[in-house]
C-alpha positions as CSV (number, residue, x, y, z in Angstrom):
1,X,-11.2,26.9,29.7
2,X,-12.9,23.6,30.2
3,X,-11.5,20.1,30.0
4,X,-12.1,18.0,27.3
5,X,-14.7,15.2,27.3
6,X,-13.0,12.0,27.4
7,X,-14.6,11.1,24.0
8,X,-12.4,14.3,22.5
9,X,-9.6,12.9,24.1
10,X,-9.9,8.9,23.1
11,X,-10.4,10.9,19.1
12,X,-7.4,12.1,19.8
13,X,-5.6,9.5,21.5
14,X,-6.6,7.7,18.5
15,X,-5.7,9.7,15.9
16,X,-2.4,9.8,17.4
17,X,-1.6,6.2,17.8
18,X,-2.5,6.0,14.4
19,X,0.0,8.5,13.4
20,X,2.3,6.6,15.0
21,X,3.2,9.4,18.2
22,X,2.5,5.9,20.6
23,X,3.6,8.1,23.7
24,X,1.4,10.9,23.2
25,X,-1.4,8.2,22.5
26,X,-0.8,6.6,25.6
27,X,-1.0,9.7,27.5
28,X,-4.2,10.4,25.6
29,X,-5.8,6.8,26.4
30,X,-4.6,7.7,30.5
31,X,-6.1,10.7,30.5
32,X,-9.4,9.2,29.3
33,X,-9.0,6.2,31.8
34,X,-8.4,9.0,34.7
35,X,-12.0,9.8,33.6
36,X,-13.3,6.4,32.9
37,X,-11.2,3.5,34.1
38,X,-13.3,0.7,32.5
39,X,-13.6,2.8,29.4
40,X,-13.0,-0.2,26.5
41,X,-11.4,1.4,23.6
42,X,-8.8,3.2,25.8
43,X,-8.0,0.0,27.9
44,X,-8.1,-2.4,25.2
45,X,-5.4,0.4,23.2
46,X,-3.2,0.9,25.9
47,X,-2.7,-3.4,26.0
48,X,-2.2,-2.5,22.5
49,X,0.7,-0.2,23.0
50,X,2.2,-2.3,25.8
51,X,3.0,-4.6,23.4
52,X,4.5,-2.0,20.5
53,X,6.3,-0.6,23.0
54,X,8.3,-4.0,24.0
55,X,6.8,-4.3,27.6
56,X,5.5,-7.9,27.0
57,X,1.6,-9.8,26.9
58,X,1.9,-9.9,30.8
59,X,2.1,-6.0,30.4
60,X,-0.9,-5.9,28.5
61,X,-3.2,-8.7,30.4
62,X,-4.7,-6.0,32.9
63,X,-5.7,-3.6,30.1
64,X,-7.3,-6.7,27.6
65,X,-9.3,-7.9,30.6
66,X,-10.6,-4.5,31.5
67,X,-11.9,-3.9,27.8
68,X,-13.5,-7.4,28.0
69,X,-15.2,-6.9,31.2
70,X,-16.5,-3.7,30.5
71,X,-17.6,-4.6,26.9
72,X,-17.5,-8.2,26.4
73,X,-19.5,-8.2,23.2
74,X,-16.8,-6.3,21.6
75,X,-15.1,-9.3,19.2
76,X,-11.4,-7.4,18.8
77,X,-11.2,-7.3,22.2
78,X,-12.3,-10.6,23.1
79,X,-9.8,-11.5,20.4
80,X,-7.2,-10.4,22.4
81,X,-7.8,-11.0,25.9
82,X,-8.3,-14.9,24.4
83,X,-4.4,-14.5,22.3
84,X,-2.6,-13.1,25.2
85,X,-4.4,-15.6,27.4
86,X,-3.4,-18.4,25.0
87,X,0.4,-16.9,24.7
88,X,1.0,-16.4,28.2
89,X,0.4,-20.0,29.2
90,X,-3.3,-19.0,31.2
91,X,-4.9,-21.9,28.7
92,X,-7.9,-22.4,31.6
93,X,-8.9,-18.6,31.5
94,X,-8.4,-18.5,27.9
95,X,-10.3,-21.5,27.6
96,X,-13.0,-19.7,29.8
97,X,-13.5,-16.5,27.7
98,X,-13.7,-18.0,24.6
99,X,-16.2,-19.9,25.7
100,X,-17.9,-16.8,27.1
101,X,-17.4,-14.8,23.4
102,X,-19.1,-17.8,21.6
103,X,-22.1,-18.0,23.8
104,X,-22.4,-14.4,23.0
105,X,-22.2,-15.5,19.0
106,X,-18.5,-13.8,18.9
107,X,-16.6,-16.4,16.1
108,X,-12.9,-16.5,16.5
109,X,-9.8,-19.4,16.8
110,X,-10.1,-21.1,20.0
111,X,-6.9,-21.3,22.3
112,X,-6.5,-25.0,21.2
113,X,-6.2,-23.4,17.6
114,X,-4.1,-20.3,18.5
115,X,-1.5,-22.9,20.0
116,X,-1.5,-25.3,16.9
117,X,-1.0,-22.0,14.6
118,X,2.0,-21.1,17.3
119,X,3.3,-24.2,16.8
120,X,3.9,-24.0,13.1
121,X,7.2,-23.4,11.8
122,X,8.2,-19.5,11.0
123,X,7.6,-18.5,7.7
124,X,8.9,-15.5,6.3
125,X,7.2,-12.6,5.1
126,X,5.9,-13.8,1.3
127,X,7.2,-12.0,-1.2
128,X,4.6,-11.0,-2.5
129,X,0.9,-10.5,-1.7
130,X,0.3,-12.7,-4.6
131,X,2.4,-15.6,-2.5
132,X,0.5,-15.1,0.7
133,X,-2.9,-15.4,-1.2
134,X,-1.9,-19.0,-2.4
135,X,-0.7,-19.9,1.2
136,X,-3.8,-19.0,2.1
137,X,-5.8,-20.6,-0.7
138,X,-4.2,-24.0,0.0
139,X,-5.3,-24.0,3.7
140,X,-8.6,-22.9,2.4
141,X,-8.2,-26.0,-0.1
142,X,-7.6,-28.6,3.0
143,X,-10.1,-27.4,4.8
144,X,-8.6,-26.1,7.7
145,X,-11.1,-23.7,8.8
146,X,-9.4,-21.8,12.3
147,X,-5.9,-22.6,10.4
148,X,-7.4,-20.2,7.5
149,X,-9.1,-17.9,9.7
150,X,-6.0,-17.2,12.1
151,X,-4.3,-16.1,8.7
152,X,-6.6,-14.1,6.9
């Protein structure tokens, strides 16, 4: 019997985290990285499931910047590589690939806007959808473009 291609194996890894079975996804996404380290899907997913499994951004760093490097027109994972950036306190290098995703006509908050949305109070969960909508609508109302965009 042959091995699966690693495309098989990132469909399944997928399906899987999507399912919710995060260690049999994160054995899928190795298993394709055995194949193809810089593979950017599988890297940027297992930074994914660092996180949902509680080990931390600084867990997850090594995986977001491999997705970015080997696909840096990808916008979810320049998203990420810029938010863990931002969270962990790396404000130069977070500085540095967002510029990089904007020369490349990605469109995202910046770090400077990331930390001003981290720096709101906690809010809890609306109530309803109905309640998040006019949250959003007022920050729409003032203006606040990256403010609106981090929420939507």
């Amino acid at each position: 019997m042959s091995k699966p291609e690693p495309y098989a194996l990132l469909r399944e890894a997928a399906l899987a985290h999507q399912a919710g079975r995060l260690q049999d996804a994160i054995t899928g996404y190795r298993r394709v990285t055995a194949v193809l380290p810089n593979q950017p899907v599988a890297n940027h997913n297992l930074g994914v499931l660092a996180i949902q499994m509680g080990h931390g951004l600084p867990a997850a760093l090594p995986f977001f910047v491999t997705a970015w490097e080997a696909d840096p027109t990808h916008e979810q994972h320049w998203h990420s590589l810029v938010r863990a950036l931002t969270q962990t306190g790396n404000l130069g290098a977070a500085q540095g690939v967002y510029q990089d995703g904007v020369g490349r006509g990605l469109k995202g908050p910046s770090p400077a806007d990331l930390q001003r949305l981290a720096a709101l109070p906690k809010l809890a969960a609306p109530a309803s959808l109905e309640i998040g909508l006019r949250d959003l609508q007022a920050v729409v109302a003032r203006r606040d473009w990256p403010l609106a965009q981090a929420l939507a």
